[in-house]
C-alpha positions as CSV (number, residue, x, y, z in Angstrom):
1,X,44.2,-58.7,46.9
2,X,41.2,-56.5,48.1
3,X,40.5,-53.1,48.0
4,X,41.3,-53.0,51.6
5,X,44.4,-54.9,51.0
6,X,45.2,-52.5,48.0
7,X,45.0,-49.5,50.5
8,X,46.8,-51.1,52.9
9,X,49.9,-52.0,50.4
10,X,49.9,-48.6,49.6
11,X,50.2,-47.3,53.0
12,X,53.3,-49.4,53.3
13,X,54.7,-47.1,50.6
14,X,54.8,-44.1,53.0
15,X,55.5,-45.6,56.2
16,X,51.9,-45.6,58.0
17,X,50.3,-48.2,59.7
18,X,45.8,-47.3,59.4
19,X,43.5,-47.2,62.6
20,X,40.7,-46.6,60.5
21,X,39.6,-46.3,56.7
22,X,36.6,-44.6,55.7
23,X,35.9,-44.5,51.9
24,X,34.7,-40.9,50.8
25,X,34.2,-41.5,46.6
26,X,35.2,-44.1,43.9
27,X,38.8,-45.3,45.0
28,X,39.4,-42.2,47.2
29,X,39.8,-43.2,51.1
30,X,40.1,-40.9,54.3
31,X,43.0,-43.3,56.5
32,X,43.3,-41.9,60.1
33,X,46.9,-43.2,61.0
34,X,48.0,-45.2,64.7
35,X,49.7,-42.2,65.1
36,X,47.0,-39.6,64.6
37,X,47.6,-38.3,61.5
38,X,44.8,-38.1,59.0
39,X,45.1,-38.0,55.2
40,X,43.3,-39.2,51.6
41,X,44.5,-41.8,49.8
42,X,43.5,-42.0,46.3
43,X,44.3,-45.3,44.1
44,X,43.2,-44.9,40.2
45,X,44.2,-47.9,38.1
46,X,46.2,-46.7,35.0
47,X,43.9,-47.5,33.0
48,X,42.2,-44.2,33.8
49,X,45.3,-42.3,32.6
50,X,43.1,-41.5,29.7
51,X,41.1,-39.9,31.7
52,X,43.0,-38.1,34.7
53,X,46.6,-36.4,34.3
54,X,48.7,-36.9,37.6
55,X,52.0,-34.3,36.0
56,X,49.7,-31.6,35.3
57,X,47.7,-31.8,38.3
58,X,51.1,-31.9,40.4
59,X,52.6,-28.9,37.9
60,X,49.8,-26.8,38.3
61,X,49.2,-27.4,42.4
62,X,52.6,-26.8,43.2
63,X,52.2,-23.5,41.5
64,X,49.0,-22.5,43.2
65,X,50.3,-23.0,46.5
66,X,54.0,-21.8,45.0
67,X,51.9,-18.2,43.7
68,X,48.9,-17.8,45.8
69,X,46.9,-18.6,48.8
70,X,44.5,-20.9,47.3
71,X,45.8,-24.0,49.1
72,X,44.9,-27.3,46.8
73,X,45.6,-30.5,48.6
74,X,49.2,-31.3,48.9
75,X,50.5,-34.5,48.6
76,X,52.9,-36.3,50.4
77,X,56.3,-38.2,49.2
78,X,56.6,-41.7,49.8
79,X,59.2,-43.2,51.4
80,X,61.2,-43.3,48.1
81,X,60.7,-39.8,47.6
82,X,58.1,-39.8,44.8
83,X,54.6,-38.6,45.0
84,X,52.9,-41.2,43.2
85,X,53.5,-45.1,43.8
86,X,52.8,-47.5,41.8
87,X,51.2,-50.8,43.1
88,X,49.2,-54.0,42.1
89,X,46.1,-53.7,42.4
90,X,43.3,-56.7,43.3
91,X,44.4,-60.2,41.3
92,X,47.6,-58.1,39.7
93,X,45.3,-57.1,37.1
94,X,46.7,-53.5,37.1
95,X,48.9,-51.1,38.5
96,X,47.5,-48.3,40.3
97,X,48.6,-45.0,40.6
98,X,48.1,-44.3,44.6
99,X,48.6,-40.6,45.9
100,X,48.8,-39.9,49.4
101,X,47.1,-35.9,49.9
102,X,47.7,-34.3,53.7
103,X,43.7,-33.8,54.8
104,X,41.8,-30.9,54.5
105,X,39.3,-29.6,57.3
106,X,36.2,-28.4,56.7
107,X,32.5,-29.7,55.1
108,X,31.4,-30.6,51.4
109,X,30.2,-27.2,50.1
110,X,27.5,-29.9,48.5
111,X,26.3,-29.4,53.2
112,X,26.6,-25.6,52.7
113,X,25.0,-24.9,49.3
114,X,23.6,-21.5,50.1
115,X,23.9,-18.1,47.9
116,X,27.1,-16.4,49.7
117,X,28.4,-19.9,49.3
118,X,28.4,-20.2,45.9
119,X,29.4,-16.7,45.0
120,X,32.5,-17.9,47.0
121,X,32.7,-20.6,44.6
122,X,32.0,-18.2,41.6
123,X,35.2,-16.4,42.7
124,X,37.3,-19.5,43.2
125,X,36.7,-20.5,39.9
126,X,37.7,-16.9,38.4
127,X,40.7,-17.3,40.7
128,X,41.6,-20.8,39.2
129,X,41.5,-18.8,35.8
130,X,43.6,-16.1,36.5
131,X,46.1,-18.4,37.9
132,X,46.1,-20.5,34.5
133,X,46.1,-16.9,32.4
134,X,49.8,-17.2,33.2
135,X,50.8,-20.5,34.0
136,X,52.9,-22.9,32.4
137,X,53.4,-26.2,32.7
138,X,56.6,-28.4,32.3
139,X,57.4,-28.2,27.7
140,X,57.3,-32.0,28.1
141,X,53.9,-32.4,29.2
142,X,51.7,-33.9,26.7
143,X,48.6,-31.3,26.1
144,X,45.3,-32.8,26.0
145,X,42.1,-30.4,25.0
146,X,38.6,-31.0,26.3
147,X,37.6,-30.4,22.6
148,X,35.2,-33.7,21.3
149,X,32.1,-34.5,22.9
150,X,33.1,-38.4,23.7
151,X,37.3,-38.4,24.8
152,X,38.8,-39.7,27.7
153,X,38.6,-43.5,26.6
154,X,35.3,-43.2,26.6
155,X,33.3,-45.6,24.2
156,X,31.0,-44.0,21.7
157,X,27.5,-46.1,21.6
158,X,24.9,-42.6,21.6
159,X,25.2,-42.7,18.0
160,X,27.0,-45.8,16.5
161,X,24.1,-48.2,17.4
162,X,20.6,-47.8,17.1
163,X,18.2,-47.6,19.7
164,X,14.9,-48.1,19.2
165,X,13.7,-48.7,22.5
166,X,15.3,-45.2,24.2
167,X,16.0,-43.1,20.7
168,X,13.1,-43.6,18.2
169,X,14.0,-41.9,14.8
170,X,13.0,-38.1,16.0
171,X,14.6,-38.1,19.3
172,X,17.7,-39.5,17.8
173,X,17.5,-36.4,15.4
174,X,16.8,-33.9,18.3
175,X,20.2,-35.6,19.8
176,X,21.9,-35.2,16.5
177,X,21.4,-31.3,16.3
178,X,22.3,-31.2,19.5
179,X,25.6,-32.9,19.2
180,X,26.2,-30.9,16.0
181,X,25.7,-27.6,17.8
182,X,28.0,-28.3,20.9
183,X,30.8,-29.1,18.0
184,X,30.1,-26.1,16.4
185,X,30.8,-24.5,19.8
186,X,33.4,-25.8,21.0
187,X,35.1,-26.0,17.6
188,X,34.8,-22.1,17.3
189,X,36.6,-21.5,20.8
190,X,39.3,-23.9,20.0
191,X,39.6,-21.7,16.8
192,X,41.4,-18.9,18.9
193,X,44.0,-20.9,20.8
194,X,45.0,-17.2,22.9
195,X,42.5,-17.8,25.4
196,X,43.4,-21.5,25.8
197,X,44.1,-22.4,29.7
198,X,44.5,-25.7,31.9
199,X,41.5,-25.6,33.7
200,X,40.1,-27.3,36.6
201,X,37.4,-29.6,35.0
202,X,35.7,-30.7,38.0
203,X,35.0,-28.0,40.2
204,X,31.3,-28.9,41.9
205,X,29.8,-28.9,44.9
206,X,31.3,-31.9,46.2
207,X,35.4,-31.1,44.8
208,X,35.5,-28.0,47.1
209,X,35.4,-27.6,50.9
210,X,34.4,-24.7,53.5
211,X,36.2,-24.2,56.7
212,X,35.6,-20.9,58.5
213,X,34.3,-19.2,55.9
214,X,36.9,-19.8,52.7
215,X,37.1,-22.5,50.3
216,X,39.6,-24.9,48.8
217,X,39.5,-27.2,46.1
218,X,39.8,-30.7,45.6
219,X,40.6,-33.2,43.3
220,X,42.4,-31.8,40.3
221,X,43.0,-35.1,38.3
222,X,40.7,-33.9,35.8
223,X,43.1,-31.0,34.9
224,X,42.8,-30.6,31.1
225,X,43.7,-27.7,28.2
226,X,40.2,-25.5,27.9
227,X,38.7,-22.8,28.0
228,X,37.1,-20.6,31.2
229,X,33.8,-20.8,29.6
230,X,33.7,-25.1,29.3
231,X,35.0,-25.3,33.1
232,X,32.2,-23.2,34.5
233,X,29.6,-25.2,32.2
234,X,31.0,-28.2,34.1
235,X,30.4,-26.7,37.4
236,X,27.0,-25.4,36.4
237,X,26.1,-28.7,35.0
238,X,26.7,-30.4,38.8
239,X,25.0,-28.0,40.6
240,X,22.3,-27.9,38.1
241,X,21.8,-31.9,37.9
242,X,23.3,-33.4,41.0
243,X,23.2,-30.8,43.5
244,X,20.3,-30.4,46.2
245,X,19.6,-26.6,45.4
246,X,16.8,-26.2,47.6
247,X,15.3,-24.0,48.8
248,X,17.4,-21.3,46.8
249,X,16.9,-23.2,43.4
250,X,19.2,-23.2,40.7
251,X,18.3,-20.4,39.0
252,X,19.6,-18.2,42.2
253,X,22.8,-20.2,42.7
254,X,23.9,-19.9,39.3
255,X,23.3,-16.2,39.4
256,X,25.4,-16.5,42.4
257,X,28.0,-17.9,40.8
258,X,28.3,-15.2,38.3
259,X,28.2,-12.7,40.8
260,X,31.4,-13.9,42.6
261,X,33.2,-14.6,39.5
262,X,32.4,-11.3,37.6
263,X,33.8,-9.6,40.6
264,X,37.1,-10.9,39.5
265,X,37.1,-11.8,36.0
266,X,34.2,-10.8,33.3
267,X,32.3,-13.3,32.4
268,X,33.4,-15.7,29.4
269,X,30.2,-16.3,28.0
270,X,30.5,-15.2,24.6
271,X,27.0,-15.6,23.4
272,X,23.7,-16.5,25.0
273,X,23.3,-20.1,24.9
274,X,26.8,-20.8,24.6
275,X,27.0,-22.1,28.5
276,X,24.3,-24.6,27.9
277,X,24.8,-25.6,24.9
278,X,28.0,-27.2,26.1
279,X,26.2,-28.2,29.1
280,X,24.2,-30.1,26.8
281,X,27.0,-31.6,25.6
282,X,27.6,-32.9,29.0
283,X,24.5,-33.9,29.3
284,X,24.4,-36.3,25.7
285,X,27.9,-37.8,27.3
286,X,25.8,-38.9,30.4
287,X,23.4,-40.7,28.0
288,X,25.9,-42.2,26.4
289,X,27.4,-43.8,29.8
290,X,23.6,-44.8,30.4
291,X,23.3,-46.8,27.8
292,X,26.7,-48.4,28.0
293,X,26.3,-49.0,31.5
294,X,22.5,-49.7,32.0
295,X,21.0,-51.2,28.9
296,X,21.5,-54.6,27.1
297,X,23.7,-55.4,24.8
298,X,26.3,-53.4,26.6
299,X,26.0,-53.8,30.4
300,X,26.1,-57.0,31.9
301,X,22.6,-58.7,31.8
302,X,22.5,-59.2,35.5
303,X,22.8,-55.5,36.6
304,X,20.8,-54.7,34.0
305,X,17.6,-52.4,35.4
306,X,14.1,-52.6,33.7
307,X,13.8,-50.3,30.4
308,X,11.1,-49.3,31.6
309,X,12.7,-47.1,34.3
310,X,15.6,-45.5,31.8
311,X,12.9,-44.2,28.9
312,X,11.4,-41.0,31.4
313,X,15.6,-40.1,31.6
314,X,15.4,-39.9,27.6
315,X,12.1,-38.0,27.8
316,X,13.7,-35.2,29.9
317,X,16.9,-35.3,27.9
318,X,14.4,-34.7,24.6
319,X,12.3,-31.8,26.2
320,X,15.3,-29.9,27.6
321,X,17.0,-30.6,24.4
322,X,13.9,-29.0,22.3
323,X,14.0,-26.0,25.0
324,X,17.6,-25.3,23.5
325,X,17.2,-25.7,20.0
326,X,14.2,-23.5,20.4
327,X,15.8,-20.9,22.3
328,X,15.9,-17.4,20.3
């Protein structure tokens, strides 16, 4: 079985025959039906179970369109009546875990990054967060916290394994203090569990879309227990590193952001530094999957790209990291 034949199994689930499949991200699909219906299919193996968590996400988008005019994507029953099927994916390795989500007009916000646009994203975010002030999800959920710096399943090699090549000895220690002061961080929010919220987790430029004006979110299978404070480090650290912020910058699209969210909520920053130092945080977690993913002995030696071309990443990650430690 493909990944075509995958999608096409799980279209059989609901009924719908495809005219055309058009992929939009990792395993997520835009099928426009024979019958001129559009949707998104999404197919995670469940192996990433560790990593998303389909009951809270449906819990806490039922209540959002249940309580307010938000509007998440809203999935569609199969034709047994659930909303998540289960089916083999290529070889039968795995099952996946295959959501069908009715289609949402409108462009990437990542199309429309301008000032007045992200203040409108500054104020869905606070709205997310007021929403989750009061919200509570099914007792028998599990509760998972976005409280360690590597979770999710994800393997630990930054600092088990030495090397030499990417982290000589006073990089590595630079890395260390940073990694020790994110813990510190986030160990004294999770200290006060009053303010503790499911939160959003992966609200960027790209997870939102802008249709005459308004916004709505996407992709809520990151939905974890957190705090205000990490999920707008997390939407700060997208825009800030993966976002084309030109010609505004990033400097006057964060502002933006606060803007739009203080006029709802005040702003959860407790103490200056405390936003980037957990967008550091983030930022040590995407070393990590570098050196899992591109460098020998961990990645496979034929997709393996010169060293060469991954030191200047470690550079940058060192001088930003010295700009934080130095930072009054």
């Amino acid at each position: 079985m493909t990944a075509e034949s995958l999608v096409l199994a799980a279209l059989k689930r609901y009924g719908l025959r495809a005219r055309r499949l058009r992929p939009l991200a990792a395993q997520v699909v835009r099928v426009d039906t024979e019958d001129g219906q559009t949707f998104v299919l999404r197919s995670r193996p469940r192996s990433d179970r560790v990593f998303g968590d389909i009951p809270l996400e449906l819990a806490w988008t039922a209540a959002l369109r249940r309580d307010t005019d938000i509007q998440p994507p809203e999935p569609d029953p199969g034709l047994d009546g659930t909303l998540v099927q289960e089916v083999a994916g290529p070889q039968a390795l795995e099952l996946y875990d295959c959501m069908l989500f009715r289609w949402i007009p409108g462009t990437e916000l990542a199309n429309r990054l301008t000032p007045e646009n992200v203040r409108r994203l500054g104020v869905l975010s606070a709205r997310l967060h007021e929403h989750a002030a009061t919200f509570r999800p099914p007792v028998e959920l599990p509760v998972r916290t976005l409280d360690p710096l590597f979770g999710r399943g994800e393997r630990e090699v930054l600092f088990s394994h030495e090397h030499p090549r990417f982290l000589p000895p006073p990089r590595q220690a630079v890395f260390q203090s940073v990694a020790d002061r994110f813990q510190r961080t986030v160990d004294a929010l999770y200290a006060d569990a009053a303010g503790r919220r499911v939160i959003h987790a992966d609200l960027h430029h790209e997870n939102v879309k802008i249709y005459r004006g308004r916004l709505r979110p996407l992709d809520f299978y990151e939905v974890i227990w957190g705090y205000p404070v990490q999920d707008i480090a997390l939407s700060l650290y997208d825009l800030r590193f993966f976002a084309d912020s030109r010609p505004h910058g990033y400097a006057a699209l964060r502002d933006a952001f606060a803007l739009g969210y203080g006029s709802r909520l005040p702003w959860p920053e407790e103490h200056a530094g405390q936003i980037d130092t957990l967008v550091a945080g983030r930022r040590l977690r995407q070393a990590n999957w570098v050196l899992l993913h591109e460098t020998a002995p961990f990645a496979d030696k034929a997709v393996v790209p010169d060293p060469a071309l991954i030191v200047p990443f470690f550079e940058r990650l060192e001088a930003e990291f010295r700009t934080l430690l130095d930072a009054p």
